[in-house]
VOGU-3710 file (C-alpha; in Angstrom, 3 decimals, decimal comma):
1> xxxxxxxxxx> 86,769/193,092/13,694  88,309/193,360/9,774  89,944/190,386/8,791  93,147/191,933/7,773  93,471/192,875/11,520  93,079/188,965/12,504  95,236/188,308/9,528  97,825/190,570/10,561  98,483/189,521/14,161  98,516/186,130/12,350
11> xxxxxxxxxx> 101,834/187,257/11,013  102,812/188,584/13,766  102,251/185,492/15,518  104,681/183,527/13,166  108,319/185,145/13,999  111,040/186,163/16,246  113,937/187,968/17,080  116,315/188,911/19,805  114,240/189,481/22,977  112,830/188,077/25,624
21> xxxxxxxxxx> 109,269/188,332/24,979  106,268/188,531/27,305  103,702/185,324/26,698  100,719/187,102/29,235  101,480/190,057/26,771  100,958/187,979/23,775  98,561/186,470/24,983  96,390/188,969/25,555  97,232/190,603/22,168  96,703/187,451/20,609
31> xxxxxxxxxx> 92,643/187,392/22,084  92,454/190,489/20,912  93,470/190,362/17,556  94,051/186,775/16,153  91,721/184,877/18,204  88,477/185,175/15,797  90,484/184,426/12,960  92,958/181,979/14,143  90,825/180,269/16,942  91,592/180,075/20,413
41> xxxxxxxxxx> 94,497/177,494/20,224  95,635/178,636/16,676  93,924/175,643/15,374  92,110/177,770/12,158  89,148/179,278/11,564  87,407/179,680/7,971  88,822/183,029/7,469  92,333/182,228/8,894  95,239/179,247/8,704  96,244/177,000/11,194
51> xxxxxxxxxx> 98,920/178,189/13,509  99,949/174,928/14,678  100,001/172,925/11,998  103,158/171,249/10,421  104,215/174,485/7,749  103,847/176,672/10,663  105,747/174,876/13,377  108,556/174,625/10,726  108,876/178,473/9,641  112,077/179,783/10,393
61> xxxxxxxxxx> 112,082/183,011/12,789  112,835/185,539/9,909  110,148/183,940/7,982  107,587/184,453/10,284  108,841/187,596/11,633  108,616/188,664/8,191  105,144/187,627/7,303  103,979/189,713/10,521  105,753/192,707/9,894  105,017/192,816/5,740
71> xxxxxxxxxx> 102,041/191,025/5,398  101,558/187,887/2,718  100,710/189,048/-0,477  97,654/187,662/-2,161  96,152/186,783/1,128  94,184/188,166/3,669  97,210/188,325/6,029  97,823/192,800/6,563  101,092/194,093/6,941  101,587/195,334/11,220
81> xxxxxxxxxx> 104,849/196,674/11,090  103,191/199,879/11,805  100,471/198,974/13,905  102,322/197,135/16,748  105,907/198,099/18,312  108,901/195,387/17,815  107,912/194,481/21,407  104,103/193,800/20,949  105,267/191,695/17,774  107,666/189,735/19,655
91> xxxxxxxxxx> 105,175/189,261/22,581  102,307/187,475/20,154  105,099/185,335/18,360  105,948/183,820/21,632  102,405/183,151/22,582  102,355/181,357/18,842  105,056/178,801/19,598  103,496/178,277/23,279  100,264/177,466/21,294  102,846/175,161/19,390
101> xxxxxxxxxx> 103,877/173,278/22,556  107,196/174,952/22,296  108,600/176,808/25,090  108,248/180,280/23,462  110,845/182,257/21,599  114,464/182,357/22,924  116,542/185,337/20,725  119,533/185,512/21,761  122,135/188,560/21,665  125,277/188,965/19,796
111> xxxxxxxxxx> 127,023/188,134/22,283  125,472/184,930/23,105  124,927/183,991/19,017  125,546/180,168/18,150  128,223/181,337/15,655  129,625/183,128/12,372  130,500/180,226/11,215  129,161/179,670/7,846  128,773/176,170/8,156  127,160/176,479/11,391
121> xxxxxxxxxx> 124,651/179,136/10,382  123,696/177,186/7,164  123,741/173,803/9,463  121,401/175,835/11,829  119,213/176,714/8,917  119,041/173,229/8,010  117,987/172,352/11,591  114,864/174,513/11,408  113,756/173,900/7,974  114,777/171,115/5,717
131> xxxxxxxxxx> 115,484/168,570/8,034  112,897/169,613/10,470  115,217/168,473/13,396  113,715/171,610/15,689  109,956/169,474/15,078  111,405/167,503/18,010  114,540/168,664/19,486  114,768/171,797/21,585  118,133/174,119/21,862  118,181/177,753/22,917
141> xxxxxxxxxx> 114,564/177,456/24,971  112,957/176,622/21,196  111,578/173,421/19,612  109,679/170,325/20,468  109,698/168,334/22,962  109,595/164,300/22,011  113,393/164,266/21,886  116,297/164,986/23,720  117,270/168,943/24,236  120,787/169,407/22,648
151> xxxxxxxxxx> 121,837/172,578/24,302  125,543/171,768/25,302  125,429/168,557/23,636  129,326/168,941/22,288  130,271/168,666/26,016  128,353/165,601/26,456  129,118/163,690/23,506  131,927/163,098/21,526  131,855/163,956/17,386  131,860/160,110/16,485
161> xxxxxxxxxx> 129,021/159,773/18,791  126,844/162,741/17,889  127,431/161,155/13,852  126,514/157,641/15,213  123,221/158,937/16,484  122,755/160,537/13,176  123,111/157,800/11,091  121,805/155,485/13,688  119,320/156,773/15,693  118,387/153,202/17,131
171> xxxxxxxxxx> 121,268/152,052/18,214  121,347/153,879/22,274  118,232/155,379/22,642  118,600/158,031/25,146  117,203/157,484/28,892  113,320/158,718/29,113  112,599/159,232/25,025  111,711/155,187/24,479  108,831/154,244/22,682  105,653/152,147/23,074
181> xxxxxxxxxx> 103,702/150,559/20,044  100,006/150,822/20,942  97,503/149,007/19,289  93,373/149,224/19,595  90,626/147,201/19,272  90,045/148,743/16,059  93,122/147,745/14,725  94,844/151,535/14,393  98,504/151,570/15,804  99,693/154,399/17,858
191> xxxxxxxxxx> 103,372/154,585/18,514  105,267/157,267/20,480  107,332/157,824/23,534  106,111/156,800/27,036  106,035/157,813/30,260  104,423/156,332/33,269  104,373/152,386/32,240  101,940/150,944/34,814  99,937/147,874/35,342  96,843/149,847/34,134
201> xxxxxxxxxx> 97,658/152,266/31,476  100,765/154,031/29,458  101,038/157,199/28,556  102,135/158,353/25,167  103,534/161,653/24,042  101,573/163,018/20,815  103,707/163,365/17,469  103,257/166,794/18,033  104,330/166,776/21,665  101,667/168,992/22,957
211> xxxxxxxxxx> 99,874/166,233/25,067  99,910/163,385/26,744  97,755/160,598/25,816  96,007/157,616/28,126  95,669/154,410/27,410  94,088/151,458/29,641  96,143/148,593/29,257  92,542/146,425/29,830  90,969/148,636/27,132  93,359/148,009/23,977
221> xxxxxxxxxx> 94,318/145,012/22,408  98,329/145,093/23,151  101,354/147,647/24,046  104,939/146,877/23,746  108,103/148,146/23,964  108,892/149,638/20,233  112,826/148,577/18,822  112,760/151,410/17,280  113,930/155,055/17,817  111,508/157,709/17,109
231> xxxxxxxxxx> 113,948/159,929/15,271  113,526/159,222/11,788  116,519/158,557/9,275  116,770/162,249/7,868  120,425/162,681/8,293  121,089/159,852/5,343  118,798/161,723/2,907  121,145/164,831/3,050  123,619/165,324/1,047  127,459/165,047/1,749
241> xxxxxxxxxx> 128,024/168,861/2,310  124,547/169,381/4,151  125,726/166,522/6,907  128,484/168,460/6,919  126,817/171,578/8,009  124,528/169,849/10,452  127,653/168,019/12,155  128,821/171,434/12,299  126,234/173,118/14,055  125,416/170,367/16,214
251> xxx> 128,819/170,762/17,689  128,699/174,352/17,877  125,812/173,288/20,915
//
């Protein structure tokens, strides 16, 4: 199997668009084409990138839709716009963000579009990319998983809440996304949130929030309750128009 093939359902792998697309499809596709480059959970192989690594869970859509259908000059990454149908393409992107721990691609329709708002769109591109909210946060079936989903989150909370938990993300730590500090016998500190708190072990979500992790409370040297919200303090690196925008999109949710 060439290695532009590999390369190219690489690309392919990375995007998304307006469908509902088939993971068994991708899936299969993916084994096919990707698998002896890529590996078998997109973690890499010597003659192909990571697809789960941090630049890849943060590509836009278009980006990696783009890189599938054209190709990435100066690499070994083909062009399959004309090998595979829109469908096909949209099938192995999905299986790509499953392999991502997200829950595939969600494109919507015109109809059912966040907005043509320009702050919203630009707010929704900030989102995705610069402030890498979409690392943790799902809306429209996409993103991560360690915090909160915020599909219909204007109807939930208020605009001087939704700020507050911008520029204060400890201050009411939503139900279920708490955290535990975890620290070993060897000294290394694991943090994260928790589920199932018993008198023998915790679990903690990975950063990445593609597993659950184990730990016997008899095997480490303490866990407690972390003061802390995961979320980091993005939102008061932005500037003044770019909070803007991401107010506005968040309450276009």
């Amino acid at each position: 199997m060439k290695l532009k093939n590999c390369c190219a359902a690489l690309a392919l792998a990375l995007t998304s668009v307006v469908v509902n697309a088939g993971v068994g499809e991708g899936q299969e596709l993916y084994e096919a084409y990707c698998i002896v480059c890529h590996g078998g959970i997109g973690e890499g192989q010597a003659m192909g990138k990571s697809l789960v690594d941090t630049q890849a869970n943060r590509m836009s859509d278009e980006d990696l839709l783009a890189v599938i259908t054209d190709g990435r000059a100066g690499t070994g990454m083909a062009a399959w716009g004309n090998s595979f149908s829109d469908e096909e393409i949209f099938d192995i992107a999905t299986y790509v963000r499953v392999l991502q721990g997200k829950p595939g691609l969600s494109l919507g329709n015109e109809e059912s579009g966040p907005s043509d708002d320009p702050m919203v769109i630009a707010g929704e591109t900030l989102f995705n990319n610069k402030a890498g909210c979409v690392t943790c946060h799902t809306y429209n079936e996409q993103g991560g998983s360690v915090g909160p989903a915020l599909d219909g989150l204007s109807a939930r909370l208020e605009d001087s809440a939704i700020e507050r938990a911008l520029l204060n993300p400890s201050a009411d730590i939503v139900e279920g996304y708490g955290a535990k500090i975890v620290e070993q016998n060897d000294g290394t500190i694991v943090s994260g949130r928790y589920r199932n708190d018993s008198e023998l072990a915790v679990q903690i979500q990975s950063s990445d929030g593609r597993r659950w992790v184990t730990y016997f409370k008899d095997r480490v040297a303490s866990i407690s309750d972390a003061d802390e919200s995961l979320m980091p303090d993005t939102y008061a690196t932005l500037s003044a128009s770019e909070q803007e925008q991401l107010m506005a999109f968040l309450k276009s949710l």
